[in-house]
Each structure stands twice: as C-alpha cells, then as structure tokens.
DSSP file (Angstrom, degrees, kcal/mol; ACC not computed):
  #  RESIDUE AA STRUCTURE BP1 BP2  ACC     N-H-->O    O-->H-N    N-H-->O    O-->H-N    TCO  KAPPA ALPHA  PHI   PSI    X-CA   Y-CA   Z-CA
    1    1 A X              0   0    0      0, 0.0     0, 0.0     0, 0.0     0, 0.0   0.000 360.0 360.0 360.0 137.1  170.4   13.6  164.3
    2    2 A X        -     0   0    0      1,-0.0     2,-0.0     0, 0.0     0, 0.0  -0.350 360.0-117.9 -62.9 147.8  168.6   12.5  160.7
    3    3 A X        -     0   0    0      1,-0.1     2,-0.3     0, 0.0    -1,-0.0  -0.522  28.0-138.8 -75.0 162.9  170.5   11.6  157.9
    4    4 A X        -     0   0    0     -2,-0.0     2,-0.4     3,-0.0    -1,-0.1  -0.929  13.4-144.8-116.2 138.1  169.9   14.3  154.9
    5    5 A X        -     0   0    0     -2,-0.3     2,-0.4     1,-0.0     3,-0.0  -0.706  29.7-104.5 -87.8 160.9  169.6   12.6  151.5
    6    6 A X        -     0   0    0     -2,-0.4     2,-0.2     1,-0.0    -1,-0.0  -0.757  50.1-124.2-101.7 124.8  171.1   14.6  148.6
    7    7 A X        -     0   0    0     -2,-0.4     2,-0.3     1,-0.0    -1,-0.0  -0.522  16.9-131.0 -77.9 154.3  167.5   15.8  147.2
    8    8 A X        -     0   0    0     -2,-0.2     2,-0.4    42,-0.0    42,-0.1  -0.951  20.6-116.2-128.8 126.7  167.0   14.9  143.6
    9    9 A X        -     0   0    0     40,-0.4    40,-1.3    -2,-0.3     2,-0.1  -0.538  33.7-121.6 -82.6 142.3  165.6   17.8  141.3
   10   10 A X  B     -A   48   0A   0     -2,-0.4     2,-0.5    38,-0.3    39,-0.3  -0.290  29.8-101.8 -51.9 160.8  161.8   16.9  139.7
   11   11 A X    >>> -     0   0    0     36,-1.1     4,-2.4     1,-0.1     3,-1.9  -0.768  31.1-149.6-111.3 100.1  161.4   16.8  136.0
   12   12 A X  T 345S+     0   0    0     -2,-0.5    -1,-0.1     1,-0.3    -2,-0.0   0.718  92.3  59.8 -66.1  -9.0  159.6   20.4  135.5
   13   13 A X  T 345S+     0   0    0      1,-0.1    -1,-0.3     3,-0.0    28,-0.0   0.723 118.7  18.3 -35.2 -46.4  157.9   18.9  132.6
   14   14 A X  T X45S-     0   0    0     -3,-1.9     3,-1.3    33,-0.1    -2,-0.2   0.465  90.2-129.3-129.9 -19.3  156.0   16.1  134.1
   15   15 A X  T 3<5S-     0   0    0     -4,-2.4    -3,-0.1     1,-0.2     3,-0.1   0.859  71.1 -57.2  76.7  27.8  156.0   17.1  137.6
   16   16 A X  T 3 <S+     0   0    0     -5,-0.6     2,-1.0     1,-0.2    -1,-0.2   0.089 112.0 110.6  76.3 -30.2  157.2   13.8  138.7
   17   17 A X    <   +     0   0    0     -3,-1.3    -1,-0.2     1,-0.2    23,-0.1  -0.679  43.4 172.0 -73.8 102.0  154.6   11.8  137.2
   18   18 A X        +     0   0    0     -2,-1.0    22,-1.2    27,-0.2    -1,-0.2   0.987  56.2  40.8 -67.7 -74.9  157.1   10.5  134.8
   19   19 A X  E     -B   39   0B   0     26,-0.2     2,-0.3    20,-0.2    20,-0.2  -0.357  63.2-164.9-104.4 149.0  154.8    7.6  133.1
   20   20 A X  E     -B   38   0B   0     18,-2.2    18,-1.6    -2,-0.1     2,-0.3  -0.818  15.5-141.9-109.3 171.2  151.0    7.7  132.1
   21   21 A X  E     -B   37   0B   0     -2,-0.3     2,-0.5    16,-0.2    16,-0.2  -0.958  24.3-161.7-123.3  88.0  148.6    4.7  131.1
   22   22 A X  E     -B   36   0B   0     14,-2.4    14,-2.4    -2,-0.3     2,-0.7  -0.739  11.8-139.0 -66.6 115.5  146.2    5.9  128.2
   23   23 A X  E     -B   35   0B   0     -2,-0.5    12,-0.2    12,-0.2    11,-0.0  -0.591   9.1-158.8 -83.0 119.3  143.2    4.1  127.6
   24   24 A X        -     0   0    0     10,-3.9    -1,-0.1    -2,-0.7    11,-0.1   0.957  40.1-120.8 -63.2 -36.3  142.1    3.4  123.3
   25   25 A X  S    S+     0   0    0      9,-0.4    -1,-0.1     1,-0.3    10,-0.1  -0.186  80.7 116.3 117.7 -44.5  138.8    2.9  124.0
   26   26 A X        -     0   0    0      8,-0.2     8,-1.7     1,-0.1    -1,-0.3  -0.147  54.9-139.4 -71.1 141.4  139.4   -0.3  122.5
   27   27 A X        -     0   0    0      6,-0.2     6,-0.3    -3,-0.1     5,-0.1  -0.887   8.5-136.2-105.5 153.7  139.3   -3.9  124.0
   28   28 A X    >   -     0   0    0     -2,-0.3     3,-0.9     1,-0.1     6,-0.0  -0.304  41.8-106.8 -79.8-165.5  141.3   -7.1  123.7
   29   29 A X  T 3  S+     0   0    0      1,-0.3    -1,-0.1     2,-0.1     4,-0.0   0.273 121.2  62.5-107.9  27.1  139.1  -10.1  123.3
   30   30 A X  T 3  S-     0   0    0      2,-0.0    -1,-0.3     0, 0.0    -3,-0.0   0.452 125.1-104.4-104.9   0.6  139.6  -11.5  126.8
   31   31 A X  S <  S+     0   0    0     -3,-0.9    -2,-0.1     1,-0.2     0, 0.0   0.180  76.6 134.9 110.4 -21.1  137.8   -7.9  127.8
   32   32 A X        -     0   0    0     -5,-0.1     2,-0.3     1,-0.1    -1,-0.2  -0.002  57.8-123.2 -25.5 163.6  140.8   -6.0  129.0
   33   33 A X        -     0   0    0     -6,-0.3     2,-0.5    -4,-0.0    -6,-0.2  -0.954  27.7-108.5-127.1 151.1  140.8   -2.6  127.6
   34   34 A X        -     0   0    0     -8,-1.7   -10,-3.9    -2,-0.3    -9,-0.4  -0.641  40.3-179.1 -77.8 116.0  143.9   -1.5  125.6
   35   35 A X  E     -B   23   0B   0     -2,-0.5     2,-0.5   -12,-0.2   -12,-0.2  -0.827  19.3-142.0-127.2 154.8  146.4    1.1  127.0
   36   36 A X  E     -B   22   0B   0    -14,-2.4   -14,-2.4    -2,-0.3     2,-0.3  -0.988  13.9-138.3-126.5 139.7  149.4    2.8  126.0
   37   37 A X  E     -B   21   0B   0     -2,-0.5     2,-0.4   -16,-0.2   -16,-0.2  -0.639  22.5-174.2 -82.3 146.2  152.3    3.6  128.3
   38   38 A X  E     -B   20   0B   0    -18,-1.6   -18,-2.2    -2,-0.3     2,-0.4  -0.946   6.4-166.2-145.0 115.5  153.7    6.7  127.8
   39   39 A X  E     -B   19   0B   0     -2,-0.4   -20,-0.2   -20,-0.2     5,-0.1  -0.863  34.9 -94.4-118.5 144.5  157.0    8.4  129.5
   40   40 A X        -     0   0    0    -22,-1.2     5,-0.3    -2,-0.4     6,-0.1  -0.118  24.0-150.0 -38.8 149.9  158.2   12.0  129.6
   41   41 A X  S    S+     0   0    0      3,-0.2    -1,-0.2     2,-0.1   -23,-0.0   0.194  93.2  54.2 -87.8  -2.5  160.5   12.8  126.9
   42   42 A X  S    S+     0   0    0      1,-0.1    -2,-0.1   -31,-0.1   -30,-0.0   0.801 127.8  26.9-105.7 -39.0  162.7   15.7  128.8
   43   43 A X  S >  S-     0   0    0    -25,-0.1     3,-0.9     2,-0.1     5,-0.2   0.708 100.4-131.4 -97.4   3.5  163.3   12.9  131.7
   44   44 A X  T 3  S-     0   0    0      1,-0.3     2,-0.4    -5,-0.1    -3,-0.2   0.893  76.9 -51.1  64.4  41.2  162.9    9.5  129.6
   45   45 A X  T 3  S+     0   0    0     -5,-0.3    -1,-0.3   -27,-0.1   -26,-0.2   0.050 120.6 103.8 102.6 -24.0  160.3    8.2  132.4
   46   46 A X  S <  S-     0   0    0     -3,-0.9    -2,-0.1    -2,-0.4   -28,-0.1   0.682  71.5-144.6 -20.7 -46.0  162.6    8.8  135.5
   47   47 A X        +     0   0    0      1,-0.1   -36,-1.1   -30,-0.1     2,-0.3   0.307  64.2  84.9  39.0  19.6  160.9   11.8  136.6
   48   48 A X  B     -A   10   0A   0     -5,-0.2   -38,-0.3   -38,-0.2    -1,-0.1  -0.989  65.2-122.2-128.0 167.1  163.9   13.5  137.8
   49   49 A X        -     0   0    0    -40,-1.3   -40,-0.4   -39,-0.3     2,-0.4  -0.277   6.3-136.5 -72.8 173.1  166.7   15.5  136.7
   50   50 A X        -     0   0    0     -2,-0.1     2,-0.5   -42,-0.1    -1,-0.1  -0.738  36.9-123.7-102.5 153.0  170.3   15.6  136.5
   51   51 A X        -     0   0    0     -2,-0.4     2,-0.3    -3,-0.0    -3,-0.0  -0.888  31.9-138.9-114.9 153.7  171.3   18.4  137.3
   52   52 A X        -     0   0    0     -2,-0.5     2,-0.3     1,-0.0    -3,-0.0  -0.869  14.4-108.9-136.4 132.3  173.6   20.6  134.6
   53   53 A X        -     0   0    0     -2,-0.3     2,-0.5     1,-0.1    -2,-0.0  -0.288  33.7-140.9 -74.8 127.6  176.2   22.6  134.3
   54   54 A X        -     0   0    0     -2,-0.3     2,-0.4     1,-0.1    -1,-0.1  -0.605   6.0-157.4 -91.3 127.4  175.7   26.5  133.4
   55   55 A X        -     0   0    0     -2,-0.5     2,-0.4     2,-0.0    -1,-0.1  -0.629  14.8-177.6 -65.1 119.0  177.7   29.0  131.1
   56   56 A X        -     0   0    0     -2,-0.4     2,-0.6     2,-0.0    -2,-0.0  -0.753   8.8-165.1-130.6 124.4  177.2   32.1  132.0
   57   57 A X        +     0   0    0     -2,-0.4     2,-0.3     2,-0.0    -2,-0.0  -0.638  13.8 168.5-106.1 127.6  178.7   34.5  129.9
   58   58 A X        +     0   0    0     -2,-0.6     2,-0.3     2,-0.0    -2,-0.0  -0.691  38.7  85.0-116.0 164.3  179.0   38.4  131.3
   59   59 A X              0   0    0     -2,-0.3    -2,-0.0     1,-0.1     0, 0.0  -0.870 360.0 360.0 138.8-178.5  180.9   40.6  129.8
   60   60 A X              0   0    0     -2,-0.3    -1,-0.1     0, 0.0    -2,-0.0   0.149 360.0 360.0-112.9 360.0  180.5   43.3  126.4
C-alpha cells in the first residue's frame, strides 16, 4: 500500500511559484543582463502555508 505524505497547503497568493527573476533591461559589463529576485510576501518565498488556527465566534 503507498505511503500518504501529509499534503502541504499552496500559498494562495503566488500559486506556488514562490520566487520570480525580473529582468532591468539593463546589462552588467561582462553582458549578463541584470535581474532581481523577488519572493512572495504572504509565504516569504516558501510557497506554502502553515496552516492556522480559527476563531470562530457564534453566538448574539
């Protein structure tokens, strides 16, 4: 029988793709082009969540 892995929730922000590579436009002067890395901010570049506990409050 398969092991089951405890599934790990995806970052509804990012979809999973946690990090991007943004190109400036720019080049350095061995001819690379100049990028910035960039990682979600609601999963800090992980691209999953933790998952968290809810209040729910019922009542009048």
């Amino acid at each position: 029988m398969p092991q089951h892995a405890p599934s790990t929730r995806v970052c509804r922000d990012c979809d999973g793709f946690a990090t991007a590579a943004i190109t400036t436009g720019t080049r350095h002067a061995d001819g690379t082009r100049a990028t910035l890395t960039v990682a979600c901010p609601a999963c800090h570049g992980t691209g999953h969540t933790t998952r968290t506990a809810v209040t729910v409050t019922a009542g009048r």
